[in-house]
N, C-alpha and C positions, 0 to 999 in steps of 0.2 A: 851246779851252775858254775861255770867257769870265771875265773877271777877277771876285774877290769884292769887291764894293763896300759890302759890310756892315764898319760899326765896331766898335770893339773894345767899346763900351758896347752897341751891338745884339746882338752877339754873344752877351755876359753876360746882355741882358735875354730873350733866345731859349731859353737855355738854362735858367735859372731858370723860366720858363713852362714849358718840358718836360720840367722834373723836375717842379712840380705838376700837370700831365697825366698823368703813372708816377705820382704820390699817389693820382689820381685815379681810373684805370684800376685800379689795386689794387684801392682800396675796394668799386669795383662789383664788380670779379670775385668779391673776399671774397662779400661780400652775394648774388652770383647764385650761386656756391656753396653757401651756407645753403637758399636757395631752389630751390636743381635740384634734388637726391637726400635723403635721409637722412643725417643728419652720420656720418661714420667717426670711425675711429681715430686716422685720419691727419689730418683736419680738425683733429678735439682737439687733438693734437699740435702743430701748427702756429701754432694760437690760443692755445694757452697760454707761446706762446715770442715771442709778439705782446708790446709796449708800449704801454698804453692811458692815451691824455692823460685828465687828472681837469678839466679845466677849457679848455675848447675857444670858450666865447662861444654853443653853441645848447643847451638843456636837455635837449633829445630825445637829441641826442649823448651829451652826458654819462650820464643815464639808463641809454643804451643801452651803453655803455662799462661802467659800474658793474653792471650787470647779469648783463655776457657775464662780467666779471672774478669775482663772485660763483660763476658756478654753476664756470667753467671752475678757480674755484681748491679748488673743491670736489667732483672729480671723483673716482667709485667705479670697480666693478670693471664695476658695470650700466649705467654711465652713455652707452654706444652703445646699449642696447636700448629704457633710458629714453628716449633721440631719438629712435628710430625710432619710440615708440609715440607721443609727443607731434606728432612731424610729421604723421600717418596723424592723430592727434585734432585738430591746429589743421587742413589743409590740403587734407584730404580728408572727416571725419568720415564720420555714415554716412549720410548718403544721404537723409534723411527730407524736407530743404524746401532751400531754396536759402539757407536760410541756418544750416545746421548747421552751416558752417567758415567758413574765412578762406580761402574759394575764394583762387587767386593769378591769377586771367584778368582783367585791364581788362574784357573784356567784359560778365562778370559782375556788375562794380558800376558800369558805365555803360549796360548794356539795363536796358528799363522788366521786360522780367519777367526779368531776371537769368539770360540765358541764353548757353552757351557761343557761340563761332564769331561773333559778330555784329559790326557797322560796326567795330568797334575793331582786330579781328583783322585784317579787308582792309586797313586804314589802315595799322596797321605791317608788314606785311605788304609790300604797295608802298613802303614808307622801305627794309625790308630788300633789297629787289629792285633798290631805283633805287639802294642803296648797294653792288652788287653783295656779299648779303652770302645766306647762307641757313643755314638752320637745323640742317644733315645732319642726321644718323640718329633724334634725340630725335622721340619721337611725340608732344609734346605741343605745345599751340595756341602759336600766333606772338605771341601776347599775355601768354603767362605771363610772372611778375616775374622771373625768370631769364634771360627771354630778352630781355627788354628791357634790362633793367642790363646782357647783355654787348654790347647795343647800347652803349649809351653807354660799354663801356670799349673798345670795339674802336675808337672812335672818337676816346678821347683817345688810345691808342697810336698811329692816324694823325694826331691833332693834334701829338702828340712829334716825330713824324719827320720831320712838314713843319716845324716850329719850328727841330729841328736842322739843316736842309739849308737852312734859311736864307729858305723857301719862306710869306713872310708870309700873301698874297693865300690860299694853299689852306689854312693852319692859321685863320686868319678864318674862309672856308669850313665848313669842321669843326667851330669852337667853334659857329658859327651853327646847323647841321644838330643839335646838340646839345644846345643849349639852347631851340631849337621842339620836337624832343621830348619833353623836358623838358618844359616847359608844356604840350603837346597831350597829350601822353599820360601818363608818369608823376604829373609832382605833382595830374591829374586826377582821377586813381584810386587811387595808394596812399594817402593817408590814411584812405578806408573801408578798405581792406584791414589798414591799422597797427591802426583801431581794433577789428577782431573778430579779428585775431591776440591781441589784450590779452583779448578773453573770454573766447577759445578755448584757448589755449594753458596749460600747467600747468607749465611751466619756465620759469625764468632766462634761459635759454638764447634759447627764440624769441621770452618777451616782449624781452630786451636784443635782439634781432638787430630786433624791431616798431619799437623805438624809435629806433633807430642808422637803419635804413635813413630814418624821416622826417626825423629833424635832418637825414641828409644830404644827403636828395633839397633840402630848405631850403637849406644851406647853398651848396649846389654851384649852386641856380639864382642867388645874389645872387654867387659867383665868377664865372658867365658871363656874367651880364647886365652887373657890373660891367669886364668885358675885351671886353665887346662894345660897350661906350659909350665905353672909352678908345680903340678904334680910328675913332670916328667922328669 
């Protein structure tokens, strides 16, 4: 076994990176959780046992924080059915033009006629294949906002584990693959998606989840852009 030639200040600085990697990894799961199914009971639960900072540095964040803390500290007896009715209104609507909701597909607010399955879906589609990663059972497009955010948190959970092992060259790697995502495809497209979530939606709830997800998608491309400059 080869000796460990990492210092005792590398060690500290490895570790600190992946615990905010676990911050990071969180958050997207949180958020692609909001964005896979219909909130539960268990969700509510969860989120209301959350701590939410009042003052973070991006306004979308806060927003989004103050919003979710509003409805979630204001919850009823209906308040899983109210979700389920508001998801089905922001995310799917009914059907009449292509822009009765807050479709959640990239595809959809990067084709000219705003249609499912297009360039955007092959594109991550091959990031998820060349990162040996696939979708199982869920039948919905490789493009949804769900599926992408657990892109990027399966991604800092491997950023974590190469940082802990001490493994620089492949956590680099990783924030790299992460933060081109990031700018090719996320912060390309959710902003249209944040802004007709805010039309569409009639709760607290997914407008703070509209606004939380763009402070952070913001927030997280100026943490990797700025760990991707100190490694050069």
């Amino acid at each position: 076994m080869a000796a460990d030639t990492t210092t005792p200040e590398e060690h500290t600085d490895y570790q600190e990176l992946a615990e905010l990697m676990d911050s990071r990894a969180q958050t997207d799961g949180l958020l692609a959780r909001i964005y896979r199914v219909e909130a539960d009971q268990d969700l509510l639960d969860e989120m209301r046992g959350m701590r939410f900072p009042t003052a973070t540095g991006n306004p979308h964040v806060d927003e989004g924080y103050k919003l979710l803390y509003t409805y979630l500290k204001g919850i009823w007896d209906d308040s899983v059915t109210e979700l389920a009715i508001d998801y089905v209104n922001t995310f799917i609507g009914h059907g009449v033009n292509a822009f009765s909701a807050a479709y959640p597909f990239e595809s959809v607010h990067t084709s000219e006629r705003r249609l499912l399955m297009q360039e955007a879906r092959d594109e991550v589609l091959a990031i998820y294949r060349a990162n040996h990663l696939k979708k199982g059972k869920w039948k919905q497009s490789e493009d949804h906002i769900a599926l992408e955010l657990e892109f990027m948190q399966v991604m800092s959970k491997r950023s974590a584990d190469a940082l802990r092992a001490g493994n620089e060259d492949e956590a680099v790697n990783l924030i790299a693959t992460q933060y081109n995502f990031l700018e090719d495809h996320l912060i390309n497209w959710v902003p249209m998606l944040v802004s007709d979530m805010l039309k569409h939606a009639k709760t607290d709830f997914y407008r703070g989840a509209a606004e939380l997800t763009l402070g952070f998608l913001e927030s997280d491309e100026e943490v990797l852009r700025d760990l991707l400059e100190e490694d050069e």
